[in-house]
Each structure stands twice: as structure tokens, then as C-alpha cells.
N, C-alpha and C positions, 0 to 999 in steps of 0.2 A: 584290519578292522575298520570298518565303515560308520563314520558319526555322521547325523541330518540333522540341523536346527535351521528357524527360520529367521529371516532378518528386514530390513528395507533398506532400499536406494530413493536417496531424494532426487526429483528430476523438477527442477525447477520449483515449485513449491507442492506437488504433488507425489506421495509414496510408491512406491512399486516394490511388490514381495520378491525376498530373493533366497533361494534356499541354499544355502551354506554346506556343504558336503564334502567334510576330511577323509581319505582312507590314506591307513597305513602299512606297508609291506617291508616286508626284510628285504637287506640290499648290502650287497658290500659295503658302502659309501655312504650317510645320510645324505640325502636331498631333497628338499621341499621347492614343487613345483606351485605356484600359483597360476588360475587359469579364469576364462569368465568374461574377457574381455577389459581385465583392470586397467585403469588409469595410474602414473606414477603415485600417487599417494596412496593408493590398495595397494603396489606393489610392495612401497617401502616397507606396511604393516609387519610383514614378516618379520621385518629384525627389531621392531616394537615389540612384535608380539615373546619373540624368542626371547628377549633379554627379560620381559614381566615375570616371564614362567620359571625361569631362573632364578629371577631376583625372590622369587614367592617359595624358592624349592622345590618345584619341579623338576623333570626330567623331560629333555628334548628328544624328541622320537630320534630311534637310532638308524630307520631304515631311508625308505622311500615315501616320500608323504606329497601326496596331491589334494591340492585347495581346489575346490572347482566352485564358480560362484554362478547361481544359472537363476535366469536365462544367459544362455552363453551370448546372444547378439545386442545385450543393454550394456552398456560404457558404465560402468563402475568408478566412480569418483569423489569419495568421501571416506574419512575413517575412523565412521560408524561402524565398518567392519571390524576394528580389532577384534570387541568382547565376544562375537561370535563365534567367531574363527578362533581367537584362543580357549573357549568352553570346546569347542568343536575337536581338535587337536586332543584337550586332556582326555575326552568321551573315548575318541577313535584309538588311544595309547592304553587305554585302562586305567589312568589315573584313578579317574573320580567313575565311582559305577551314577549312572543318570539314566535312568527311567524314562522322568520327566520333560525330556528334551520338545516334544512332539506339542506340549499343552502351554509352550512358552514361546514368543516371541522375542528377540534380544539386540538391541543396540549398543554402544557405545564406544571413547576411543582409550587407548591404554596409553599408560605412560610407562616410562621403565619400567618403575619400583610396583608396577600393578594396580596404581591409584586410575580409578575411572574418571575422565574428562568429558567434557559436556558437548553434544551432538547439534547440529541443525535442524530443524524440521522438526523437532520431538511432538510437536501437536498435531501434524500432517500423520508421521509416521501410527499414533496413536488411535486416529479416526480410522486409517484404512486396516489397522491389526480388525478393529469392532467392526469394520464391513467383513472381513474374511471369515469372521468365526472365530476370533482368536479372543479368548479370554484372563490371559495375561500377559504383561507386557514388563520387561524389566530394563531398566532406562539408566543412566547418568542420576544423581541423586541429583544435581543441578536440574538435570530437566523435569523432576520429577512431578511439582507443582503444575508446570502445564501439558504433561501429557495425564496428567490425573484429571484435568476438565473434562476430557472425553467419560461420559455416562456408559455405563456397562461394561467395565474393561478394569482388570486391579493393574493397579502399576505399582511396581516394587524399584525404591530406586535403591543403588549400588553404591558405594565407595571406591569399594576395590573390587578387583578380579574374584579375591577368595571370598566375598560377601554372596557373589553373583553363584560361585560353585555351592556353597552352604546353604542359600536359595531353593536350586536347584536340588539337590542329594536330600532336604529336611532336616538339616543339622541345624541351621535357622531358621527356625519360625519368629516373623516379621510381618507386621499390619499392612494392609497396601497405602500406599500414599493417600490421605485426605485430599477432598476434595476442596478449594479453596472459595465455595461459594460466600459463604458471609463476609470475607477478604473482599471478593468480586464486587458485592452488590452494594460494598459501602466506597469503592472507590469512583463506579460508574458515573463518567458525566461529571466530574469532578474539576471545574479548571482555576487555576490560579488566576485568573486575566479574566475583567468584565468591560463590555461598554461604557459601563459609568466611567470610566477612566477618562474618558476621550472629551476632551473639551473643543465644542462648536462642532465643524465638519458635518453640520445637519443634512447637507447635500450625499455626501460619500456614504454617511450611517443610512441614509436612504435607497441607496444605490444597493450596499450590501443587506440589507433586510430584502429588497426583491430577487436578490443573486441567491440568498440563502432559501428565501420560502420556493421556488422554482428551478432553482438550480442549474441558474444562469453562469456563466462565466466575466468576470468585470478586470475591466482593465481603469487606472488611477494615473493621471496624468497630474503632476501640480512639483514644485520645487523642491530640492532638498531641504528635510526637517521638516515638511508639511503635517506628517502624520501619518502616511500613505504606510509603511511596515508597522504600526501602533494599529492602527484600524486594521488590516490583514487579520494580526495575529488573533483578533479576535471574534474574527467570524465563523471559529468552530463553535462558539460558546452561545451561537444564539441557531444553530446547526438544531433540529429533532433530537432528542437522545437516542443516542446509542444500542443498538438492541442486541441482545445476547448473539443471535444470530450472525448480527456486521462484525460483534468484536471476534466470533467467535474466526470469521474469515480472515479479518484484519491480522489475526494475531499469526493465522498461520502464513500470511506474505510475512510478516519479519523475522519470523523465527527460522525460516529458509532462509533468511538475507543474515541470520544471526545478529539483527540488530532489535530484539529485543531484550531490555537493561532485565539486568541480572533480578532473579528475585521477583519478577512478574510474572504471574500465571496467564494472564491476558492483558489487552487494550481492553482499558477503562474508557477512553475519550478517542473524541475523533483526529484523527492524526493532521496535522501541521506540518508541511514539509517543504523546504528553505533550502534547496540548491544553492551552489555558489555560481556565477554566471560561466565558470570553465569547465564545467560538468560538458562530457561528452554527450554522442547520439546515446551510445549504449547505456552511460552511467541515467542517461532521460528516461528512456523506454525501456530497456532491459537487454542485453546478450551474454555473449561468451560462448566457448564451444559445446558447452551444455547450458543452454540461456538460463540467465538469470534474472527477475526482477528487478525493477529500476526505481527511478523514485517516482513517473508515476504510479504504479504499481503499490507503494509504500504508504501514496495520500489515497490508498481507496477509500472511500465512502470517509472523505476529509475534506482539505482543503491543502493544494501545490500551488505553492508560492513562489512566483519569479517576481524578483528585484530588478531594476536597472535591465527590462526584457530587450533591447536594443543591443544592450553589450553579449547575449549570450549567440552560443554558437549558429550560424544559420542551419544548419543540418539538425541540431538539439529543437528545434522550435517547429521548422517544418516535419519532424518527426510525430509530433503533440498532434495532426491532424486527423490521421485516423481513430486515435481516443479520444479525442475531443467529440468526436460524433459518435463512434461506435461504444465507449465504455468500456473496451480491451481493446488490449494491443497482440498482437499475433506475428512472434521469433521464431523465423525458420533458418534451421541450416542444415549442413548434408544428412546429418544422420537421425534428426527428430526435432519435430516442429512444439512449441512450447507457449500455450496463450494464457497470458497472463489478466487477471481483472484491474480494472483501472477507470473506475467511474467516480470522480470528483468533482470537485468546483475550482478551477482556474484562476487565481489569483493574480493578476500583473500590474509593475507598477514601473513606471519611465518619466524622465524628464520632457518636458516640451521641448529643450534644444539640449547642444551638448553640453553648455554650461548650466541649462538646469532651470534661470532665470528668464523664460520668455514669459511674457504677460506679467511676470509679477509689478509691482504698482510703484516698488520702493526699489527694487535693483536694477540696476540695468546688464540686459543679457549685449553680451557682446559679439555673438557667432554672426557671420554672414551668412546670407540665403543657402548659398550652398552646401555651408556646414550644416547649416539647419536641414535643409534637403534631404544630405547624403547619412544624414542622422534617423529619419523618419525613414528613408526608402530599405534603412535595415531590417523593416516587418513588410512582410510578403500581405497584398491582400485578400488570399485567400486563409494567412493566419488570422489577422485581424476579421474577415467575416465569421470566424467561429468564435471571436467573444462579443456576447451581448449587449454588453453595456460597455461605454466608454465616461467616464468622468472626470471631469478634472478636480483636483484639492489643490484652494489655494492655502495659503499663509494665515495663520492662527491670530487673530486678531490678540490683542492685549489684552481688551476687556472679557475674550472667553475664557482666555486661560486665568487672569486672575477671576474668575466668577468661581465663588466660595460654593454654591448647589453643584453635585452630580449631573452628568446628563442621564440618559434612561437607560436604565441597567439590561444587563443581557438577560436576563430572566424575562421582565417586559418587551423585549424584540423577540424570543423565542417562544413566547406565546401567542404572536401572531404568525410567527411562522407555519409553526404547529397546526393552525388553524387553516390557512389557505395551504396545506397539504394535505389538510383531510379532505380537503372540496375536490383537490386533484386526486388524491385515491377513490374518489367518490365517481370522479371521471371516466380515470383510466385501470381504475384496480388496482392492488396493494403493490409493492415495488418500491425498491430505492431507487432505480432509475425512469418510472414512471413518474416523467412532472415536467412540467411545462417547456421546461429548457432543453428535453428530448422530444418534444412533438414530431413525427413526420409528415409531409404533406397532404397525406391522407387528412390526418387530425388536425395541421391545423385550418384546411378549410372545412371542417364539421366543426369545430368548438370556438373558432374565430371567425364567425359572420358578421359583417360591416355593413353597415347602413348608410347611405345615401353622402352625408356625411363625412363618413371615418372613411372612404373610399376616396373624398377629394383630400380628405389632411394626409392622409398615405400617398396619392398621389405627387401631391405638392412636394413631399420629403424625398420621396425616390428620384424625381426629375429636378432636383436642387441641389441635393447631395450624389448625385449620381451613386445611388447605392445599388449594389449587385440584387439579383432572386435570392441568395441568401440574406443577404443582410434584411431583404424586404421580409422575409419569415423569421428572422430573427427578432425583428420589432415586433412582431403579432406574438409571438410568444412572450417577451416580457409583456406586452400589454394584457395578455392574459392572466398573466400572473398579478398585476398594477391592479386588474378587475378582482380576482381572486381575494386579493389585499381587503380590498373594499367590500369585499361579500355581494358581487356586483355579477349575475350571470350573461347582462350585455356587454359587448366591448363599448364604450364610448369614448367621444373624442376628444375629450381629457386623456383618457387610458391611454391613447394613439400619442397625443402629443409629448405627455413623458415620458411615453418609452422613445420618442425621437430624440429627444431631449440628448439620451444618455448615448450619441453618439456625435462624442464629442471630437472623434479624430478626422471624423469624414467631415466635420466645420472645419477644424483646422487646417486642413489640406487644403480649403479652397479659400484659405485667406491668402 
């Protein structure tokens, strides 16, 4: 007897349908053949799935039983197939008589005893059931919440194996999972951490309000304890909110990474994400033999945060290039290529030497020139030409930190954000990645014309600082944005001079 239900394969963060199809034949011998291209973790399924049906009171087919999982040329690597494959089995033996096999879609993984466990992807897998036509969907009860955010699709989630047959056959009638919008819309944009925290650092808070309204990349240069991770973590909080749309993307990179916390139907806020400096190429960008997401991948439409950027791998950083410019990153290997979204804001932060204390005013740094040297020649410069701004933070004076007043909240810097992004959508048209910090040379000689003027103070910075053609369109862009700030549709050569300002490492290089 021949059973068809349909299911999905997660490939990287995106669904692909897979039709599940048991038949059973009398045999001297039982044997169950699995086929489809599995990977070791579908193979293993079998003796999960066997031992559920048992442990539930079932009966194991007594003949000849082939799993075919098709398309036969996609690598199968997840086990989202138990639940299928063991409704699939009961259907094709006679167990359970199932009608309704054809008007359902089914995920999930079994454990012995038939309790259902909770899958990856479940909001990927969820969208692509509602592009195919598929109007129900029966999920992990764990996953249930966020594959219920998808609009026009009932999702039924499971406990166990027998909830999923009773489902199925009408023995149980069960409401489809709620949608969790009023949960949503009160947690959105929600952050623990504001600017008023930060005492002084008017320079750095300045740095990052033009990194954030234009979506610049900033690197932080000043000693340990300066502030430099205090200020990071708080530049998603003065970030545009979050729109149903980003979270709705956002949500589905972690939940293929299975790193989103239990009990969340979505990203609320803009992600924050804080490698440790021994993170690999792959663990950066993304791989594996069926690629995976990475962590930048994880800060889309956030902010990735590197620490102590000198100490990480050379290979993890010159990786960062092509996302840094293009907004995805694109993993290929033999048998399927996998491009991931990855458009953030660059967070970096390093000592001036290796002990941390150069320039400071009160310690004395002890490195000689070559430490110092061979400390700095660790960032390539064509990484350093892809972040915008370079700032130094010094050392917190006494009197800011004891000053009893707030400084100016994130609410107040994300209203001016706000503001010089509508001028840029006014620009360039609607878009997360439409803003200043993406210009191409097309745009930026039409929206950055210089005057007589801001042509000799450009001049003057490129032949002193010997800075590259990038870096030269790098300043025009944040100067753009500096103009933006100001409600300002000329550049002027104020705008020119601080955005020269905030290249601070190509000063230091020629001390």
C-alpha cells in the first residue's frame, strides 16, 4: 500500500517541499529501505521512528517497506522528517485510515516514547507551505507560535505522534494556533539599554548617530574601560524601528540557526551580535556542507559587533568584505550554492597599541614602535577603507561620570535619525539598504556636488592623509549624511571637514 504526505527540507534558511512516499509489500523478511538522498541524521530516523510506534502501540510493518523522500537529487539533512515519515508508515500499513493526508503539510522530530520535538526553520518552512497552496500545516507545539505568524495558513501544533494521527483521522478537533500579534506589537522596539547611560563621550555619541542615521560602518579606537562596548551596545536603540517586514526576515535567519530563545514568535528589536575574536571564517559569514548562516547573517538589519578587531582571525575579517559592500554574502560548494542576507552596521572597537595605553594623558603605554607597528598592520587596508568613520574614545573624565544629569536619551538621537532617513528615502526610495552608507559612484557624484571650496578641503585630506578612491567616497558619503543631519541639501565645507575628522586611523598611521 502506497502513503503520499508532504513535508520540507531547510537549505540554509530557505524551505524546499519534499514529498514523503511509504509503500509497503509482503516479504519473507521485514525491511525498511530508506532512499532520497539522506544524510546520517534521516537515516538514523528509522530507528526513532520504529521504536515511537511501538512505544505508542503500534505495529511495525511486517514486510518490505520503502521511504523514498523526493526530490531524489536534494541532500536531506534534518529530523523534521520523523513525523512524516512515521504518519506515512501508519497510512501505508492501515493503521490509521487518513483521507486527509493530501490537505496537510507535516514537520517534526520524534523522540522514543512519541513525544514531538521542536524543528528549525518552522517560519521558513511555514511561508513557503502558503506560497504552495497549502492550507494547513502541523508543526512541533514548540514551534507552534512562530510558524502561526505566517497569515493564511492554520497551524496545528502536536505534542505527540498520536495527537498528530487524531488530527489527522478527526478524532481531534483542535483550534489552530493563535496568532501572536498583540504579544508582537507590545514587545517591538523594546530595549533595555539607552544612551542616557553613557556619561561624556560626546564625540563617539556623535560618531554613532551619523553611523546610525546613514548606515555607516565606525570603528572606536581609545583604551580599555573607555566606554567603547557601553556605547556599541547601544546603538540599536537609536536604529529606525523595526518593521514587521525586517523582523519578519530577521526571525527566519535564527530560527534556521535555531538560535531563537524558546517562547518567541519573532525578533522584537534589532539584533546585537558579539562574536568572540576566535570565531572562524565560516562561524563569520556562514558554511558547512549544506551552508549555514553566520553571524553576520544573524546582525541583519542590526548591528555586529567586533571587539579587540586586531585580535580576530585574519581570514574572519577579510571575509566581512564583500558584505560590507554588497549586503549578502554568497556560500558555494559542490552541490548548492546558498546566499545569505547580511546588511548591517559594523561595529569595531581596538586599542591604539597592544597594551591599550597610547595617547592616554595619565598612563604610560609601554610598546615599542614595532609592537605598535606589527599591532596596527593586523587590519588590511582595504578592510579599514570599508568602515566610515574612525574615532578615537578617550578616558571618562571624573567630572562626567560624577555629573548627576542624564546625557540625551535614545529616543532624542532616534528622532533625528529617523528624520535624515526620510530625506534619504526621499532620495533614493524606500529600502533598508537604501542610505547613504550604500551610495555607488553613480549617486555619489549626482547627490554629492562640491563647490569650489569643499573641492580644495577634499583635496587637501586625500594628498595628507594619503587616502585611497574609496576612502575619498567614503568621506562624501558620510558628509552627506552630516548634511542630511542638518536638513542641509548642499554639501558644505563644515560637512567635508567632519566627516575628515572621523578618520582617525589614517592620522594616526602618519604620526
Amino acid at each position: 500500500m502506497l502513503a503520499r504526505l508532504r513535508t520540507f527540507a531547510l537549505v540554509g534558511i530557505d524551505a524546499l517541499a519534499v514529498d514523503v512516499e511509504v509503500d509497503t509489500a509482503a516479504a519473507q523478511l521485514p525491511k525498511t529501505v530508506l532512499v532520497g538522498l539522506p544524510e546520517l541524521t534521516v537515516r538514523e530516523s528509522v530507528h526513532r521512528i520504529e521504536r515511537a510506534l511501538v512505544n505508542l502501540g503500534y505495529t511495525l510493518p511486517t514486510g518490505r517497506t520503502i521511504i523514498n523522500l523526493a526530490p531524489a537529487d536534494l541532500r536531506k539533512d534534518a529530523s523534521a522528517f520523523d513525523l512524516p515519515i512515521a504518519l506515512g508508515l501508519l497510512a501505508a500499513t492501515g493503521q490509521v485510515s487518513v483521507s486527509a493526508l493530501d490537505q496537510y503539510a507535516v514537520v517534526g522530530e520524534l523522540a522514543l516514547d512519541g513525544s514531538v520535538r521542536p524543528v528549525a526553520g518552522a517560519l521558513s518552512i511555514a511561508m513557503q507551505a502558503r506560497q504552495l497552496g497549502i492550507r494547513r500545516l502541523i508543526v512541533p507545539a514548540s514551534n507552534g507560535r512562530e510558524a502561526a505568524v505566517v497569515s493564511e495558513l492554520e497551524v496545528f501544533g502536536v505534542h505527540t505522534l498520536a495527537e498528530a494521527v487524531a488530527i489527522l483521522t478527526g478524532q481531534l478537533a483542535i483550534d489552530p494556533v493563535t496568532p501572536p500579534r498583540e504579544e508582537m506589537e507590545g514587545r517591538l522596539n523594546c530595549y533595555d539599554v539607552d544612551f542616557a547611560d553613557v556619561k561624556g563621550q560626546e564625540l563617539a555619541k556623535r560618531a554613532l548617530l551619523i553611523a546610525a542615521a546613514g548606515g555607516h560602518n565606525v570603528l572606536m579606537l581609545g583604551s580599555p574601560g573607555s566606554g567603547k562596548t557601553m556605547l556599541a551596545r547601544r546603538l540599536p536603540t537609536i536604529l529606525p524601528p523595526l518593521t514587521p517586514e525586517e523582523s519578519l526576515e530577521t526571525t527566519r535567519i535564527y530560527s534556521a540557526c535555531r538560535c531563537l530563545p524558546s517562547g518567541v514568535a519573532l525578533i522584537a528589536t534589532r539584533p546585537f551580535r558579539n562574536p568572540h575574536h576566535t570565531i572562524s571564517d565560516a562561524g563569520m559569514v556562514g558554511g558547512g556542507t549544506i551552508p549555514q548562516p553566520g553571524e553576520i547573517s544573524l546582525a541583519h538589519h542590526g548591528v555586529l559587533f567586533l571587539d579587540e578587531l586586531p585580535e580576530f582571525p585574519r581570514r574572519s575579517l577579510e571575509a566581512l568584505r564583500q558584505p560590507l559592500e554588497e549586503g549578502y554574502v554568497t556560500i558555494s560548494r559542490a552541490h548548492h550554492t546558498a546566499t545569505f542576507p547580511a546588511c548591517f552596521i559594523l561595529v569595531a572597537a581596538m586599542n591604539p597599541c597592544p597594551c591599550g595605553y597610547r595617547g592616554d594623558p595619565k598612563r604610560l603605554c609601554k610598546c615599542s614602535p614595532l609592537a605598535i607597528e606589527k599591532y596596527m598592520a593586523r587590519l588590511s587596508g582595504p578592510l579599514l577603507d570599508r568602515i566610515d568613520l574612525h574615532v578615537e574614545v578617550p578616558p571618562v573624565p571624573y567630572s562626567d561620570l560624577a555629573a548627576r544629569s542624564d546625557g540625551t536619551n535614545s529616543a532624542t538621537l532616534r528622532r533625528q535619525v529617523e528624520a535624515a532617513r526620510a530625506i534619504q528615502q526621499g532620495r533614493f526610495g524606500p529600502g533598508p539598504g537604501r542610505l547613504n552608507g550604500r551610495m555607488n559612484p553613480r549617486q555619489i557624484r549626482q547627490f554629492c556636488p562640491l563647490d569650489q571650496q569643499g573641492q580644495a578641503v577634499l583635496q587637501h585630506a586625500v594628498d595628507t592623509l594619503g587616502l585611497s578612491a574609496r576612502a575619498h567616497d567614503r568621506i562624501l558619503r558620510v558628509a552627506r549624511t552630516i548634511a542630511d543631519l542638518e536638513q542641509s541639501e548642499l554639501l558644505r565645507p563644515h560637512h567635508l571637514a567632519e566627516a575628515i575628522a572621523y578618520r582617525a586611523l589614517d592620522r594616526l598611521r602618519l604620526r
